[in-house]
Backbone bond lengths (Angstrom), bond angles and torsions (degrees), N, CA, C in turn:
res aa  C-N    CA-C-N  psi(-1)  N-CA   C-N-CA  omega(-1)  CA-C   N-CA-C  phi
1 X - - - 1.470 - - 1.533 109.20 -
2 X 1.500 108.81 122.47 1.839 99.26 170.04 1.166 126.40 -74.36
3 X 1.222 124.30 159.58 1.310 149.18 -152.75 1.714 89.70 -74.53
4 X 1.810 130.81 -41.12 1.154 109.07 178.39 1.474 111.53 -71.82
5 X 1.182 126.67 2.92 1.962 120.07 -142.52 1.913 79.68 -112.95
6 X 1.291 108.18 -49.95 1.658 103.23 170.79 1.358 116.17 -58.60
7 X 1.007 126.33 -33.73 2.072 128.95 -171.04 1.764 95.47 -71.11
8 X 1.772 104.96 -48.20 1.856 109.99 174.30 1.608 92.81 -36.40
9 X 1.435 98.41 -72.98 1.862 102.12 -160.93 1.006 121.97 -33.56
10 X 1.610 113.17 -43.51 1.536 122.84 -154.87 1.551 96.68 -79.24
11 X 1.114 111.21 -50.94 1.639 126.32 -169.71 1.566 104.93 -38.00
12 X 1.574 102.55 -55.36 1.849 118.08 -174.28 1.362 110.90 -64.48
13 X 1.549 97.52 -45.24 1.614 92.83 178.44 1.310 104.21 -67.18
14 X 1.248 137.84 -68.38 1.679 131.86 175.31 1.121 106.87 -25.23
15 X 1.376 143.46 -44.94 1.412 140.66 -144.89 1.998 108.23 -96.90
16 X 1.757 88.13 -21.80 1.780 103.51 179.01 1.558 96.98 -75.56
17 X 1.490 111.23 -58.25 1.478 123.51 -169.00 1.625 110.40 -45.66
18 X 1.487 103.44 -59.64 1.033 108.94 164.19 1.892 145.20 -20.55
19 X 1.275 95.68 -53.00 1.404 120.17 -176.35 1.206 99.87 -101.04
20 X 1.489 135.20 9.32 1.537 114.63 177.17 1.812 87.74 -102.74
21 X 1.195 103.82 -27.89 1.864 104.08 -169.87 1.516 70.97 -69.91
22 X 1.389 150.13 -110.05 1.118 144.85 -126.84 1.393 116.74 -33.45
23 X 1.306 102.59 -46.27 1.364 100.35 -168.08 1.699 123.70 -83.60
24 X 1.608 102.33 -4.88 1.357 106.73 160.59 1.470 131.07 -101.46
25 X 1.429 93.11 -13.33 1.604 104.08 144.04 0.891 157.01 5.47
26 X 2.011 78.17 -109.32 1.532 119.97 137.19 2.041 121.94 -27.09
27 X 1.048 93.62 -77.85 1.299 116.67 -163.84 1.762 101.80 -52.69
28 X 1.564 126.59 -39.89 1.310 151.23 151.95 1.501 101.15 -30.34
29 X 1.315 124.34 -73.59 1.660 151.57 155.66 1.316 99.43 -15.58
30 X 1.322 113.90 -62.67 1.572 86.55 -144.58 1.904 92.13 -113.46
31 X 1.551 128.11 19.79 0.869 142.26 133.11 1.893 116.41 -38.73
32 X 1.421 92.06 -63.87 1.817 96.27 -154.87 1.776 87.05 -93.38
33 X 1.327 115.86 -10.74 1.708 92.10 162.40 1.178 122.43 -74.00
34 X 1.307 105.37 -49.52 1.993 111.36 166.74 1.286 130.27 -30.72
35 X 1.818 102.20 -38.35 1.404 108.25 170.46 1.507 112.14 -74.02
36 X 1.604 116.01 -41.59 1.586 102.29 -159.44 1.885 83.20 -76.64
37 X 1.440 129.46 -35.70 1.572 102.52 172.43 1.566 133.73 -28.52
38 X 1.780 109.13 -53.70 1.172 107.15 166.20 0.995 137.49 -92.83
39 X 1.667 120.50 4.12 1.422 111.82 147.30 1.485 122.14 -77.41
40 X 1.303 117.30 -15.67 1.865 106.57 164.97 1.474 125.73 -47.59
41 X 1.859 98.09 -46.61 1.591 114.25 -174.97 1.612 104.13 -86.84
42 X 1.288 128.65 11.23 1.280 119.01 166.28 1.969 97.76 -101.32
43 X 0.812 97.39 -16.76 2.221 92.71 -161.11 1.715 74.50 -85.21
44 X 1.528 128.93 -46.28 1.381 121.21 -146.56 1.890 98.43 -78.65
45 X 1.363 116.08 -31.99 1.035 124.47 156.87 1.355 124.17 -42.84
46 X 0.921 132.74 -82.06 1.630 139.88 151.58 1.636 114.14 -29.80
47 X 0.970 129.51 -25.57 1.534 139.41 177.09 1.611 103.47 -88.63
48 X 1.156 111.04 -24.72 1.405 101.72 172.88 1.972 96.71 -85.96
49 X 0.931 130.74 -52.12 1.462 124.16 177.29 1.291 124.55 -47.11
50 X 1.309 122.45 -28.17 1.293 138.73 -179.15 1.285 114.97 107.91
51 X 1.591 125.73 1.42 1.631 129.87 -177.44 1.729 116.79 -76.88
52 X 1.438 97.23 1.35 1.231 92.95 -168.63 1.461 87.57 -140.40
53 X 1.744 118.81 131.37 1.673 145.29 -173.74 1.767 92.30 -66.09
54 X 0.783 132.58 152.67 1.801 144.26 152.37 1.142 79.04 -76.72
55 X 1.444 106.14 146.62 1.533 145.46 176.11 1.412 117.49 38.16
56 X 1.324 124.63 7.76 1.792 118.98 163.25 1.042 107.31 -83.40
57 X 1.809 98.69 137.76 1.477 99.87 140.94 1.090 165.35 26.41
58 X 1.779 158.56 2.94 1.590 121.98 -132.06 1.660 97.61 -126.34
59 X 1.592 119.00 138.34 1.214 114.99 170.24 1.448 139.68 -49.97
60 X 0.793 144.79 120.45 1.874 145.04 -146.50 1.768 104.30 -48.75
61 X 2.005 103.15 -35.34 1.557 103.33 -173.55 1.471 101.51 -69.77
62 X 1.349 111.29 -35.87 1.919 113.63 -178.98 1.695 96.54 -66.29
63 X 1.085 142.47 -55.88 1.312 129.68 -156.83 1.620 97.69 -60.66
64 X 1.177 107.56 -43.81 1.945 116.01 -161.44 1.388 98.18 -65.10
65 X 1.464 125.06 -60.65 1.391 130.29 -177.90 2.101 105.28 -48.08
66 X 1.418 102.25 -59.23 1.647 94.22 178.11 1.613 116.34 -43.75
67 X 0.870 108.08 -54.52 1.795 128.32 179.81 1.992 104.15 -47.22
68 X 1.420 90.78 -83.07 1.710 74.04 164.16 1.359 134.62 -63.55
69 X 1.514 125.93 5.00 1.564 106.39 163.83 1.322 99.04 -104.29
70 X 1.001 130.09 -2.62 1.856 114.89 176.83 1.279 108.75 -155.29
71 X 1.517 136.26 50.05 1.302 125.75 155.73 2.008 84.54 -148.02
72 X 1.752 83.36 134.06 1.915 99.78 174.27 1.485 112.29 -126.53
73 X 1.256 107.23 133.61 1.845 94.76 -168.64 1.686 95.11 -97.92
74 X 1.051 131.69 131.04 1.555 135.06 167.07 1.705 115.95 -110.41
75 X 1.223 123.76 177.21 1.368 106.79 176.23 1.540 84.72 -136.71
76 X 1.226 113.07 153.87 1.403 130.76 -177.26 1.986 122.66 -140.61
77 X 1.261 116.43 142.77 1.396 136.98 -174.83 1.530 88.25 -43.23
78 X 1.195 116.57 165.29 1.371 143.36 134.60 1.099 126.41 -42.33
79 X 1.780 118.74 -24.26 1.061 127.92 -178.68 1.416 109.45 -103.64
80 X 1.163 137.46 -11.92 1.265 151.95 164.01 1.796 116.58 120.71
81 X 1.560 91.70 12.06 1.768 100.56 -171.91 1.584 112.89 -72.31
82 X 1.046 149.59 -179.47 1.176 154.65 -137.16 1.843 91.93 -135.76
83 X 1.161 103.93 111.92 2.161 92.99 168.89 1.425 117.07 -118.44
84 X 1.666 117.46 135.79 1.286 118.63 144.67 1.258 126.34 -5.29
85 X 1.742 128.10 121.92 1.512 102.22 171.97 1.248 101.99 -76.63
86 X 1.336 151.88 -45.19 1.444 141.34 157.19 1.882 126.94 -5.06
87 X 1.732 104.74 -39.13 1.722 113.05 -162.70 1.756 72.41 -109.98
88 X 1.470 132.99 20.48 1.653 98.44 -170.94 1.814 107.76 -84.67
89 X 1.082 111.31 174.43 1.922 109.07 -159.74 1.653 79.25 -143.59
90 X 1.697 100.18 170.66 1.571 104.57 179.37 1.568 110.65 -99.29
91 X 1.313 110.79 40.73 1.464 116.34 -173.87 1.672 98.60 -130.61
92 X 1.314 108.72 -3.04 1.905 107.80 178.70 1.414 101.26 -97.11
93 X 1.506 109.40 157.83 1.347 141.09 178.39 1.331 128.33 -53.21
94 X 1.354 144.97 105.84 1.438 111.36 159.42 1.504 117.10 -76.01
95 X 1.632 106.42 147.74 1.368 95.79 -177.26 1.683 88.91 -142.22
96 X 1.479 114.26 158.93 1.334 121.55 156.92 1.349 129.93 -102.77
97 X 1.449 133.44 145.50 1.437 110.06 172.24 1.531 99.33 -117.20
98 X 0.964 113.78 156.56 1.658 120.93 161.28 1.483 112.77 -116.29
99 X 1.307 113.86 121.66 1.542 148.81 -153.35 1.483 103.71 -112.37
100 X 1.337 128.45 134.71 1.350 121.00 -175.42 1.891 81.36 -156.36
101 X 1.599 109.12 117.52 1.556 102.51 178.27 1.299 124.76 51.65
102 X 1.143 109.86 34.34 1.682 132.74 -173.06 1.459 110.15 55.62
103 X 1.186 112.05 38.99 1.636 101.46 -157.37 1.582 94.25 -126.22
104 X 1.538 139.27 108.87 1.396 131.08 -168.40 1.608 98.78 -63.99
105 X 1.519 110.95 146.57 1.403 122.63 -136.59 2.164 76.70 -133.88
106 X 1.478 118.86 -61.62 1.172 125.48 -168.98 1.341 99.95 -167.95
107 X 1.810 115.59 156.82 1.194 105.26 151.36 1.396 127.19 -134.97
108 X 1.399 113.61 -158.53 1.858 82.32 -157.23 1.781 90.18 -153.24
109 X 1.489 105.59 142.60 1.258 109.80 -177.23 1.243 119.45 -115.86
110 X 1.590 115.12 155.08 1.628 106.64 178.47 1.899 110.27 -77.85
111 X 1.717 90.59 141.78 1.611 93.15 164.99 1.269 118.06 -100.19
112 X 2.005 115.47 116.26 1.810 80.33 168.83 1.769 87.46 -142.97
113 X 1.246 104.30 128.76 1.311 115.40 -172.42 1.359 122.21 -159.91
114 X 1.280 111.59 176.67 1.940 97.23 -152.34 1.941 91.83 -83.58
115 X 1.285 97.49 176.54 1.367 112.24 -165.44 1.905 94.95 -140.47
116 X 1.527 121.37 -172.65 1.356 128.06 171.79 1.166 100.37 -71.85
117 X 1.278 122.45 -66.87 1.911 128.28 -160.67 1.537 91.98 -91.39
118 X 1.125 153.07 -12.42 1.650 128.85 -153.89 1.931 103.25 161.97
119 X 1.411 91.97 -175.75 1.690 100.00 -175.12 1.752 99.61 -70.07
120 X 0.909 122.26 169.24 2.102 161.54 150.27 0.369 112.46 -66.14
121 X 1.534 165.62 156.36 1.096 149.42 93.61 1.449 121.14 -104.39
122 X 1.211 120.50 152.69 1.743 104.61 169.87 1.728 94.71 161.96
123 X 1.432 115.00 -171.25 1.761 121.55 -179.95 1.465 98.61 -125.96
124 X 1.472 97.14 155.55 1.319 109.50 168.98 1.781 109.98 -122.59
125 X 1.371 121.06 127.88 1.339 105.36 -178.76 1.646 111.01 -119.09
126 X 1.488 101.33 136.51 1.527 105.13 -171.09 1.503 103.60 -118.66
127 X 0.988 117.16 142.95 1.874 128.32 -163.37 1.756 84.41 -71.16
128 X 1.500 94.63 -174.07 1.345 109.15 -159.04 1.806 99.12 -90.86
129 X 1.074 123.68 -19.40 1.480 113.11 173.65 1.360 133.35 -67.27
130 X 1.673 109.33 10.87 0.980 153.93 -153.24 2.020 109.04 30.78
131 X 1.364 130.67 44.14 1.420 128.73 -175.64 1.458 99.62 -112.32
132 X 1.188 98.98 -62.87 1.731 125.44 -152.50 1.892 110.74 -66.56
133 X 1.018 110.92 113.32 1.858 99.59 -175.76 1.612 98.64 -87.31
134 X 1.322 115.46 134.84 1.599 117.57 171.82 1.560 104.06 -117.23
135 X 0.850 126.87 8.10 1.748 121.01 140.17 1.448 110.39 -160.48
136 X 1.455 104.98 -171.11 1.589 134.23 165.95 1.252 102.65 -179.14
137 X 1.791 78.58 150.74 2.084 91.49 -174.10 1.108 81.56 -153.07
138 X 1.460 127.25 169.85 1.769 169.49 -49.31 1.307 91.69 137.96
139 X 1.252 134.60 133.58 1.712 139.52 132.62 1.472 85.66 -122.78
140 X 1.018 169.46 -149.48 1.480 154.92 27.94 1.726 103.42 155.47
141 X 1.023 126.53 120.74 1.457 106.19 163.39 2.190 80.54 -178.82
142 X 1.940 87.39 154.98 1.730 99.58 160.48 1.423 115.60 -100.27
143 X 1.515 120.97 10.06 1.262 109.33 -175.15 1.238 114.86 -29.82
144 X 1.741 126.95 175.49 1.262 142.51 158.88 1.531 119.97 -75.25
145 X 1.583 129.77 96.23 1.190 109.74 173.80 1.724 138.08 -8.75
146 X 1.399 128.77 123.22 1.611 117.66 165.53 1.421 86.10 77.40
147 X 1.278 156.27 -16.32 1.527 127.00 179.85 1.063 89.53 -129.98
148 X 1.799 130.88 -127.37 1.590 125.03 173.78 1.595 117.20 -17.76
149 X 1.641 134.73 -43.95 1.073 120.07 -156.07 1.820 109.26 -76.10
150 X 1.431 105.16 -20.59 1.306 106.34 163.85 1.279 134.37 -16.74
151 X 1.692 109.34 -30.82 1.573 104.96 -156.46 1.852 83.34 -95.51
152 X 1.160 127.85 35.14 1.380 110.44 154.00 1.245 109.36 -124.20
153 X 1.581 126.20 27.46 1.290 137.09 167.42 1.467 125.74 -83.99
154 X 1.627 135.24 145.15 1.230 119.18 -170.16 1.786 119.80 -60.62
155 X 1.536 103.99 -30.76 1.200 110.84 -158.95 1.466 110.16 -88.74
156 X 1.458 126.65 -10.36 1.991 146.10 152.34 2.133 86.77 -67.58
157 X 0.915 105.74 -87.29 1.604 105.40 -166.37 1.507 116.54 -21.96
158 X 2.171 104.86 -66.49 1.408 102.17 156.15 1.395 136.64 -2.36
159 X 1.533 108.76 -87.28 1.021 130.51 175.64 1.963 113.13 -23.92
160 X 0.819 112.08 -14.96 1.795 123.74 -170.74 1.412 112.19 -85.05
161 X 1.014 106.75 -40.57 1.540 123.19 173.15 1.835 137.23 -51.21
162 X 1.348 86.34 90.61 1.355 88.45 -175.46 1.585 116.41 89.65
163 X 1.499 101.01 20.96 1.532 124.04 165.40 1.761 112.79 -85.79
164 X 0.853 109.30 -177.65 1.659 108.22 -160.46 1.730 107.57 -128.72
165 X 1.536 135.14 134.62 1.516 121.60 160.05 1.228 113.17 -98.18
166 X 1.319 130.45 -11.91 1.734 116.12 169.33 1.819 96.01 -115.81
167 X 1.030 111.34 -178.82 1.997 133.32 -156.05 1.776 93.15 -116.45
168 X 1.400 78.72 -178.92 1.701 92.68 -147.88 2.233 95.73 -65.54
169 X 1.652 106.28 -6.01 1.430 92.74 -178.98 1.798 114.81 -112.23
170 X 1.952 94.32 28.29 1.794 101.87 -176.85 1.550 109.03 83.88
171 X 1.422 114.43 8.31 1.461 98.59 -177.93 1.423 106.79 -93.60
172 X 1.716 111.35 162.44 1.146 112.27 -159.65 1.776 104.96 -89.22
173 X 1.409 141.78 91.24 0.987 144.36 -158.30 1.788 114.28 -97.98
174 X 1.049 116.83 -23.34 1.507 144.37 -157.34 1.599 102.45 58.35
175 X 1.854 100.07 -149.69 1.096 111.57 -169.10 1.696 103.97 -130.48
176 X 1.435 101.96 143.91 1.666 87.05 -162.50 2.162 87.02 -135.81
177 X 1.248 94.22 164.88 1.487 110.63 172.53 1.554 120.96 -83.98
178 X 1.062 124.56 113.06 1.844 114.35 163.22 1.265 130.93 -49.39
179 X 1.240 132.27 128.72 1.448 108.80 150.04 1.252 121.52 -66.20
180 X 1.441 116.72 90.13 1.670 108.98 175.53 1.553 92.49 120.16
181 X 1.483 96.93 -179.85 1.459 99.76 169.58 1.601 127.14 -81.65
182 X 1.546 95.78 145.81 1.540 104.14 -162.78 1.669 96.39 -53.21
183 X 0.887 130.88 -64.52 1.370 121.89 -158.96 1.477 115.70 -69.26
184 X 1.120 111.79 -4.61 1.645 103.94 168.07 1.740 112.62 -107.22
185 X 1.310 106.51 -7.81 1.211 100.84 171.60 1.717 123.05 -126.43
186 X 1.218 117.67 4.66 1.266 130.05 173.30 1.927 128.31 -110.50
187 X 1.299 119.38 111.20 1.333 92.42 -162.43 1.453 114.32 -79.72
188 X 1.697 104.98 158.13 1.461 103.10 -166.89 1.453 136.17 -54.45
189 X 0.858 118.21 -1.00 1.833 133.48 167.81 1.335 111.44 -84.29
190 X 1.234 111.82 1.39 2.008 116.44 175.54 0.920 113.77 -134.60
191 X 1.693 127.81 -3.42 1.237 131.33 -152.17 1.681 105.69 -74.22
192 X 1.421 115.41 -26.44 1.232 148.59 -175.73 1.491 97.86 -55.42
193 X 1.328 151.18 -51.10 1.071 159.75 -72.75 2.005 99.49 -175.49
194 X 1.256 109.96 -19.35 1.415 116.13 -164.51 1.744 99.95 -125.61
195 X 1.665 105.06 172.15 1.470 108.92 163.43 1.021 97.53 -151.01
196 X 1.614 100.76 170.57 1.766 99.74 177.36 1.354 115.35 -80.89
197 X 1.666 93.79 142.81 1.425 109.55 164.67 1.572 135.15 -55.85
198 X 1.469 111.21 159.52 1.823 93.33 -177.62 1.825 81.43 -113.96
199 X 2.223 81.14 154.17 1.868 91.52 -161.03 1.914 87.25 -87.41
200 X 1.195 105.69 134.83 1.550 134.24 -178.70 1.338 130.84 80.40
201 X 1.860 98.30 27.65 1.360 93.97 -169.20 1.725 102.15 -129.91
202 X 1.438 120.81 42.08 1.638 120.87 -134.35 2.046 82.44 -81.62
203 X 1.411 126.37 -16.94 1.695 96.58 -172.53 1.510 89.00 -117.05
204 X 1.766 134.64 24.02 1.545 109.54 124.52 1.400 119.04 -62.15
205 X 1.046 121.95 -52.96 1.898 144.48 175.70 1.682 90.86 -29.83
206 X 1.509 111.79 -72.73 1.368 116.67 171.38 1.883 137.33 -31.47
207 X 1.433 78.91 -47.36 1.867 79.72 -175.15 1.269 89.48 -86.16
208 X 1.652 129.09 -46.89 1.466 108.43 -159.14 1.508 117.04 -51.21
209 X 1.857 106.35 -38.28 1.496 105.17 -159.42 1.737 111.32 -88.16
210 X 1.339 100.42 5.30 1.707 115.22 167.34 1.816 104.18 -83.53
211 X 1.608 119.40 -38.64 1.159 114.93 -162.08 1.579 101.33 -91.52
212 X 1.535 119.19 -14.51 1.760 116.03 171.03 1.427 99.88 -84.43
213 X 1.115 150.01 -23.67 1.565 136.65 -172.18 1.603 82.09 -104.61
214 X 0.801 157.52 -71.42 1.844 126.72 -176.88 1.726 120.82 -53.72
215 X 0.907 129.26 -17.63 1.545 146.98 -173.36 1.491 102.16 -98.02
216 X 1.591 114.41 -52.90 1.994 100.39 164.81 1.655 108.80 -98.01
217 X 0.981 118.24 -1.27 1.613 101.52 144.62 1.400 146.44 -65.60
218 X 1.720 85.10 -25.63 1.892 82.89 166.13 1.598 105.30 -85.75
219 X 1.325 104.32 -22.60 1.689 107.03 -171.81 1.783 111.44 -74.90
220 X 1.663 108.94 -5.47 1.325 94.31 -163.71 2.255 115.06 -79.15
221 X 1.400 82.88 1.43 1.476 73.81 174.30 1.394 132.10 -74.92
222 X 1.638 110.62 -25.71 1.404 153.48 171.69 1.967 84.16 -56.89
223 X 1.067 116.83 -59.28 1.929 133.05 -134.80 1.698 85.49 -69.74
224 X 1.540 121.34 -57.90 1.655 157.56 -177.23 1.307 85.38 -42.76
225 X 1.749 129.39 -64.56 1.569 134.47 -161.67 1.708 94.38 -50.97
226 X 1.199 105.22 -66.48 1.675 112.75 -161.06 1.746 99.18 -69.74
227 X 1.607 132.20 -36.43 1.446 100.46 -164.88 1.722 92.62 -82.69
228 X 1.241 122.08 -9.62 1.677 113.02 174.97 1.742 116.01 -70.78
229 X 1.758 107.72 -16.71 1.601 106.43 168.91 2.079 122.54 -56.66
């Protein structure tokens, strides 16, 4: 065999070897990203409930264990009914509940709606009387650093807490952004109903609070079930 006909061999075989490490790699890769994907939306989940601190710490086995003892994902009607995953159709809900002693605690919806640069993403969680939101969080967004990207900061999220989606006569109003701070720019009979704005970011403020009153408008039939409990 000549010396060029062996260098062919070696080359192909290197070039096979090569691409099998890549491609298990790869495949390795995008295994353990998938996981840290859904451990983001499980901590951000729980962060909307309050089980999880803004900005600590927690080990991936502690986040997974919290998640399975008190967050249940169900899918639900349009109308707010409860479905079989067996009868489920691509026109039902995802919804979460958070469970504390079997006892529904709040539940919590996905956000995904347009933004300035790109999609939203994140949950909003509303206590069980179905009015009151007791969190929201951020996984995903292109905001602009320091202006739009704000809203994945603790002290934009905060602000959600113990805010209101229907008005002082039960109507379903959602929840909308200020320009500025709520109390200097909202009068006090709505103030309930608003949060503060972030300064230079007034058409994130915009799309988000267009994409929560279309996003709990489809949800408000679900919202009606729980404030009629």
């Amino acid at each position: 065999m000549s010396d060029t006909l062996k260098s062919i061999i070696f080359a192909l075989v290197l070039c096979v070897v090569c691409s099998l490490l890549l491609t298990l790699a790869s495949s390795g890769l995008k295994d353990y990203q998938d996981r840290n994907v859904l451990l983001d939306r499980h901590k951000n989940l729980l962060k909307a409930v309050g089980l999880i601190e803004q900005g600590r710490q927690y080990a991936p086995a502690a986040v997974e264990s919290l998640y399975a003892e008190n967050i249940k994902m169900i899918w639900v009607k349009p109308d707010g009914a409860v479905v079989e995953q067996a009868q489920r159709t691509q026109k039902d809900l995802q919804l979460y509940l958070y469970m504390k002693d079997n006892e529904l605690q709040a539940y919590i919806v996905p956000i995904d709606t347009r933004g300035l640069w790109g999609k939203i993403y994140g949950y909003m969680a509303i206590e069980k009387d179905g009015s009151t939101i007791s969190g929201f969080t951020v996984y995903q967004h292109g905001e602009t650093p320091g202006l739009g990207g704000e809203i994945e900061k603790g002290w934009f999220q905060e602000n959600f807490v113990g805010k209101r989606i229907v008005d002082q006569g039960g109507n379903f109003v959602s929840i909308s952004i200020a320009r500025g701070k709520v109390k200097d720019r909202v009068r006090s009979g709505l103030q309930i109903n608003y949060v503060d704005g972030i300064s230079g970011a007034t058409l994130t403020g915009k799309y988000l609070t267009a994409g929560f009153k279309d996003i709990l408008s489809v949800y408000e039939p679900v919202s009606i079930r729980f404030r009629k409990k």
